[in-house]
C-alpha positions as CSV (number, residue, x, y, z in Angstrom):
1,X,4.4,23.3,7.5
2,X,7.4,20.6,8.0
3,X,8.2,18.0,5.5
4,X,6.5,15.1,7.6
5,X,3.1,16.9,7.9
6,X,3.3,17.8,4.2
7,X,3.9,14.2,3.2
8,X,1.3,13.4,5.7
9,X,-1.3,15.8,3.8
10,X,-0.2,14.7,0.6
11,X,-1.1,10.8,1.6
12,X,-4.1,11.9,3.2
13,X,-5.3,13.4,-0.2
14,X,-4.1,10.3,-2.2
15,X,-5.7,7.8,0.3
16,X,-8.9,9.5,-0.1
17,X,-8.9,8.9,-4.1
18,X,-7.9,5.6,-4.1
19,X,-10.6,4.3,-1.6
20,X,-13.0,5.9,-3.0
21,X,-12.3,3.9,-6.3
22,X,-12.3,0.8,-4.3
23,X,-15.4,1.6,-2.5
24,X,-17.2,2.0,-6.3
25,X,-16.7,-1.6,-6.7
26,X,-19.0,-3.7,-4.5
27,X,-17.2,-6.6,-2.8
28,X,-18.5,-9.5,-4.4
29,X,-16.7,-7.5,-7.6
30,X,-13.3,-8.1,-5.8
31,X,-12.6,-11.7,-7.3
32,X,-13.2,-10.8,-10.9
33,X,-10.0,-11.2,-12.9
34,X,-8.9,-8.2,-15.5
35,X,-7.5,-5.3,-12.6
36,X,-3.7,-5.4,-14.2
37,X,-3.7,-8.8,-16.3
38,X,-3.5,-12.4,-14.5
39,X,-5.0,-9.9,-10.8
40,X,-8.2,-9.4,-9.1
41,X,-8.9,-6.2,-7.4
42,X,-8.8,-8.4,-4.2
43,X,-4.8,-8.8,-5.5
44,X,-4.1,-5.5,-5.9
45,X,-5.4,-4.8,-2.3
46,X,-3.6,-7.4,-0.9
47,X,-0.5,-6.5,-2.8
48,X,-0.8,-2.7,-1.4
49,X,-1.5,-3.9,1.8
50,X,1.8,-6.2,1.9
51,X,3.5,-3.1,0.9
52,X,2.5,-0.9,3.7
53,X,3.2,-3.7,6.0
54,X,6.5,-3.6,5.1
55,X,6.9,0.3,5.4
56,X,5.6,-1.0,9.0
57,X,8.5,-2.6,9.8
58,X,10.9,0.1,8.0
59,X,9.1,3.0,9.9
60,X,9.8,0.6,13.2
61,X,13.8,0.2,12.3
62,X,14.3,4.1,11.1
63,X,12.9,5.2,14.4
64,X,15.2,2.4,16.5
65,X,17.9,3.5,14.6
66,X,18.3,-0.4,13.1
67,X,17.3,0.6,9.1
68,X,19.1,-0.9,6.2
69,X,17.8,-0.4,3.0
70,X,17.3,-4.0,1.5
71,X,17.9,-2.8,-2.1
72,X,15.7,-5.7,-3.5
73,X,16.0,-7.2,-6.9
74,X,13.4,-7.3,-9.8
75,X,13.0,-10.8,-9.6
76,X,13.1,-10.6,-5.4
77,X,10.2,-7.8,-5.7
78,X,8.0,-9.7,-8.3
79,X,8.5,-12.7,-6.3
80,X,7.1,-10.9,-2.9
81,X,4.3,-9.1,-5.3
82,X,3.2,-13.1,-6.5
83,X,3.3,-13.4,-2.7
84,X,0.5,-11.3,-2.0
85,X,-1.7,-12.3,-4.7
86,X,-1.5,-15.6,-3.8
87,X,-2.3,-14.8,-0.3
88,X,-5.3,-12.9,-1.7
89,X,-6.9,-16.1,-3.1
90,X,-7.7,-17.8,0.3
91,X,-9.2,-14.5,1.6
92,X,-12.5,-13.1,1.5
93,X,-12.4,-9.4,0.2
94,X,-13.8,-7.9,4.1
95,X,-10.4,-9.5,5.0
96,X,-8.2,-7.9,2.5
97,X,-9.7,-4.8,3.4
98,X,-9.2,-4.8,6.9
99,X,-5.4,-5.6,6.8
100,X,-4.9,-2.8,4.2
101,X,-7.0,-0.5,7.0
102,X,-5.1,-1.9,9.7
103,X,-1.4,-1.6,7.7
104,X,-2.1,1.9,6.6
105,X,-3.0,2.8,10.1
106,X,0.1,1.4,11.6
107,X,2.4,3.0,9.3
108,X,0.9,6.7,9.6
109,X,1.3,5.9,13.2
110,X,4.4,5.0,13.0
111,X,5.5,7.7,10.3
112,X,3.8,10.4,13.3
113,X,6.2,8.9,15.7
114,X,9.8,9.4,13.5
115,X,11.6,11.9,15.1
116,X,13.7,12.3,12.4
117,X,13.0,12.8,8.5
118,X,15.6,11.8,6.2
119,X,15.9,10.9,2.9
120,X,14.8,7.2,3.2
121,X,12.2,7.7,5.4
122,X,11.0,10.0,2.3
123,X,11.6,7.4,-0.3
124,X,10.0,4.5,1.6
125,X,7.3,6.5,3.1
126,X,5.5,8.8,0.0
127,X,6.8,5.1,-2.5
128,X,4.8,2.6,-0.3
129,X,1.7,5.2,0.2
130,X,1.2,8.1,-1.8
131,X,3.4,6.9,-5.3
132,X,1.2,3.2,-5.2
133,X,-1.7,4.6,-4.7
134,X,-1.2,6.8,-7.7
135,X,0.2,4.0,-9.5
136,X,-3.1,1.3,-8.8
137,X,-6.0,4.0,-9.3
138,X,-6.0,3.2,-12.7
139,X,-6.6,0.0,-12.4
140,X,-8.9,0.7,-9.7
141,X,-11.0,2.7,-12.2
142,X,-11.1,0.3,-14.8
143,X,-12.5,-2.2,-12.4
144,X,-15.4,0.4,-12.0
145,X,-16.0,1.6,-14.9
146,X,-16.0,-2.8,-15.7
């Protein structure tokens, strides 16, 4: 098996636990403060959804050959993760859900379509889907178990 199909299995495996945490929660749950302090599980979807959007748009430049890393700061990453809970306020949970559908389906399509697998395709790819969902199913759990 190569290395893309691997990481491709692996997020397939991850996805799997991670929505079915979410799905334990009914919606009208989503808007309940306590998920990580000061977020909703409606944040936390958002946030992860933001997050694979932007793996979109790194998966589009590694296969056009125009990647740079943007080597972020802290403060520039807990800006962009305020970002997306803020967006999450003004949206309904269906709507949350559907653009963290629609951005995980764009990056595995685009992840399918790299021709080549290197190092940051790697890093980006399993940190923005396999490593965060990891990292939020705790808090997706303690929402359930509520």
């Amino acid at each position: 098996m190569d290395r893309q199909t691997e990481l491709s299995d692996q997020e397939a495996e991850r996805w799997l636990e991670f929505e079915a945490a979410m799905e334990v929660v009914p919606r009208e749950r989503w808007d309940e403060p306590g998920a990580v302090p000061g977020w909703t599980l409606k944040a936390i979807v958002r946030h992860v959804a933001g997050w694979l959007e932007d793996l979109v748009a790194h998966l589009e430049e590694m296969r056009d050959g125009t990647f740079v890393d943007p080597n972020e700061s802290d403060e520039e990453i807990d800006a962009r993760n305020a970002g997306f809970a803020e967006q999450a306020v003004s949206m309904d949970a269906d709507e949350v859900w559907n653009g963290l559908l629609a951005a995980r389906a764009a990056a595995l399509a685009l992840w399918a379509e790299l021709t080549t697998i290197d190092a940051a395709a790697v890093e980006w790819f399993v940190g923005e889907t396999t490593e965060h969902y990891e990292e939020h199913l705790p808090d997706l759990r303690r929402v359930a178990a509520g």
